[in-house]
C-alpha positions in Angstrom: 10.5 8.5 8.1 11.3 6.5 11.6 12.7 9.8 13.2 9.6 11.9 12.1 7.3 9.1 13.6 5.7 8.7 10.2 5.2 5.3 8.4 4.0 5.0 4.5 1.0 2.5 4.0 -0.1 1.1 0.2 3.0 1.9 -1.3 2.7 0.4 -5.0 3.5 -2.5 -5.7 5.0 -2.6 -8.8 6.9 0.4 -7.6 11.1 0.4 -6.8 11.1 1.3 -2.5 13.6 3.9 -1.8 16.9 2.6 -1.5 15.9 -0.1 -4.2 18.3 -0.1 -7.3 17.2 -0.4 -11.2 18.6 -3.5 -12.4 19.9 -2.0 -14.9 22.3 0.6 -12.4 24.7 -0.1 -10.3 24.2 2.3 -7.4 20.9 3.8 -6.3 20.3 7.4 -7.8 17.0 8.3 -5.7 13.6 9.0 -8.0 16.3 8.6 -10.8 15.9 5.4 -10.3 12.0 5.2 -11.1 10.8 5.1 -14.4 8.3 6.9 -16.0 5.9 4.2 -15.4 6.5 3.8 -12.1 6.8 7.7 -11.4 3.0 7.9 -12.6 2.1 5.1 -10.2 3.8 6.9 -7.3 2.2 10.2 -7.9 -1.2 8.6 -8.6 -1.4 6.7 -5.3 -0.6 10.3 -3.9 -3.2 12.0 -5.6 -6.1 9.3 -4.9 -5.0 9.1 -1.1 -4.1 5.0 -1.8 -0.9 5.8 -0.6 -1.2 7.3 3.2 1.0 8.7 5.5 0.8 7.2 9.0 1.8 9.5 12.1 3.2 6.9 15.1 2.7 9.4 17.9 3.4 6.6 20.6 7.4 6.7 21.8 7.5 2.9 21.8 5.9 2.3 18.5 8.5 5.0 17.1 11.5 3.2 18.4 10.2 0.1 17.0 10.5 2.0 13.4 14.1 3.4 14.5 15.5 -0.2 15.7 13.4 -1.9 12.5 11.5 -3.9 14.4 8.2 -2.6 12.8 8.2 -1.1 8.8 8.3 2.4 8.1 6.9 1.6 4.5 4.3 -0.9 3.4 3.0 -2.3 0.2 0.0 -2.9 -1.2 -2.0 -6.2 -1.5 -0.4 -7.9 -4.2 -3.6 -8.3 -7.3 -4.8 -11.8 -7.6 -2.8 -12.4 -10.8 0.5 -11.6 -8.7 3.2 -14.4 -8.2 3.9 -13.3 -5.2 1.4 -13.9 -1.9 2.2 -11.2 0.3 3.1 -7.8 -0.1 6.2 -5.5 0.2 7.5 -4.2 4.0 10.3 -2.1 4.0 12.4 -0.9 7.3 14.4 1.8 8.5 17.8 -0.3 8.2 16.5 -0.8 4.6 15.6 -4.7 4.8 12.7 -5.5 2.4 10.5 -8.7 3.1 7.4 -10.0 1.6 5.4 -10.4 4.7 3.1 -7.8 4.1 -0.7 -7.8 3.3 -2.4 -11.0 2.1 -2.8 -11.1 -1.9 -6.4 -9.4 -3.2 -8.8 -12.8 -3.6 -9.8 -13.8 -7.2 -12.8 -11.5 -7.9 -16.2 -13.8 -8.2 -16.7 -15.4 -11.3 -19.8 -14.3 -13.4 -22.8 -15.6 -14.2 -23.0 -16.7 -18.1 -26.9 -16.7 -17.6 -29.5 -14.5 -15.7 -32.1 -16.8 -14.6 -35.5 -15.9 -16.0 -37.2 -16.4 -13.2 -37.2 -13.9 -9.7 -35.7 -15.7 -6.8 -38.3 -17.3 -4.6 -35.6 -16.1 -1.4 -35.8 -12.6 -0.1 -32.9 -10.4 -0.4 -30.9 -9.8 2.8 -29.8 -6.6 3.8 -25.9 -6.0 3.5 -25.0 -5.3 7.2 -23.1 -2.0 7.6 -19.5 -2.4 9.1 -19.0 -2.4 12.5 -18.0 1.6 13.4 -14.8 2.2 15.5 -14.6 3.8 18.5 -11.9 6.2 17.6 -12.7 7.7 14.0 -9.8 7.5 11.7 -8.6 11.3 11.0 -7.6 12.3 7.1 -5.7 15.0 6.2 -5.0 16.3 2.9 -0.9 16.1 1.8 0.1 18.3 -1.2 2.8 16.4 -2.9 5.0 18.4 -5.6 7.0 15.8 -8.3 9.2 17.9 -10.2 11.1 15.3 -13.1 14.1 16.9 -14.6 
C-alpha cells in the first residue's frame, strides 16, 4: 500500500489487519486467517464505501508511509461500549498501535416522557457544515472476495 501511495481509512474494528495472526495459528495464512464473521465485515465496509481507499499523491507524505512514520491502514472509531479508547493504526513495517480515532461518544439518553405541553422556546435552525474549499472526490472500487 505505501509503494502505491494508497492508505486504507475505517478499517473494522473487530477485524484481524493483514499481517495479524489468529490466536488460534501459529503463522499468518493471509484472508485464511479471517473468519467468516470477520470476512462479512470486511466485504461490507467495501460495499457501503465505510472502508475508503486514500490516494497520497504528495512524494513526502508517501515516504512517510514507506519509512512508517505515518499509517498506511486505519481503524475505525472504536463504538462507545468498546474497552478500548482509540482506534487501530497499522504501518508499513507492520507495527500496530491504538492511537487512532477517538472512541464514538455514548449516544444521548432518551426521554422517558414527552412533555405535554409545546416548548415556549423557538426551535433553532441546525447550521449546515462549514463547505471545504477543495471537494473531497469519490470513486467507485469494485472489490471481488472469492472464499475457497
Amino acid at each position: 500500500l505505501a509503494r502505491l501511495g494508497c492508505c486504507l481509512v475505517n478499517y473494522p474494528e473487530e477485524t484481524l489487519m493483514p499481517g495479524e495472526t489468529r490466536p488460534t495459528l501459529n503463522r499468518s495464512k493471509g484472508i485464511h486467517d479471517l473468519t467468516f464473521r470477520h470476512r462479512d465485515n470486511l466485504v461490507n465496509a467495501l460495499k457501503t464505501g465505510t472502508l475508503t481507499i486514500r490516494a497520497i499523491t504528495s512524494d513526502v507524505a508517501r515516504a512517510r508511509l514507506i519509512t512508517s512514520k505515518d499509517p498506511i491502514i486505519i481503524g475505525e472509531a472504536p463504538s462507545h461500549r468498546s474497552i478500548h479508547s482509540r482506534g487501530r493504526r497499522m504501518f508499513a513495517d507492520g507495527d500496530i498501535d491504538r492511537k487512532g480515532p477517538r472512541r464514538l461518544p455514548s449516544p444521548p439518553a432518551t426521554p422517558s416522557t414527552h412533555s405535554a405541553t409545546p416548548s415556549t422556546h423557538p426551535a433553532t435552525p441546525a447550521t449546515a457544515p462549514p463547505h471545504s474549499a477543495t471537494p473531497a472526490t469519490r470513486r467507485r472500487v469494485q472489490v471481488f472476495v472469492e472464499i475457497s
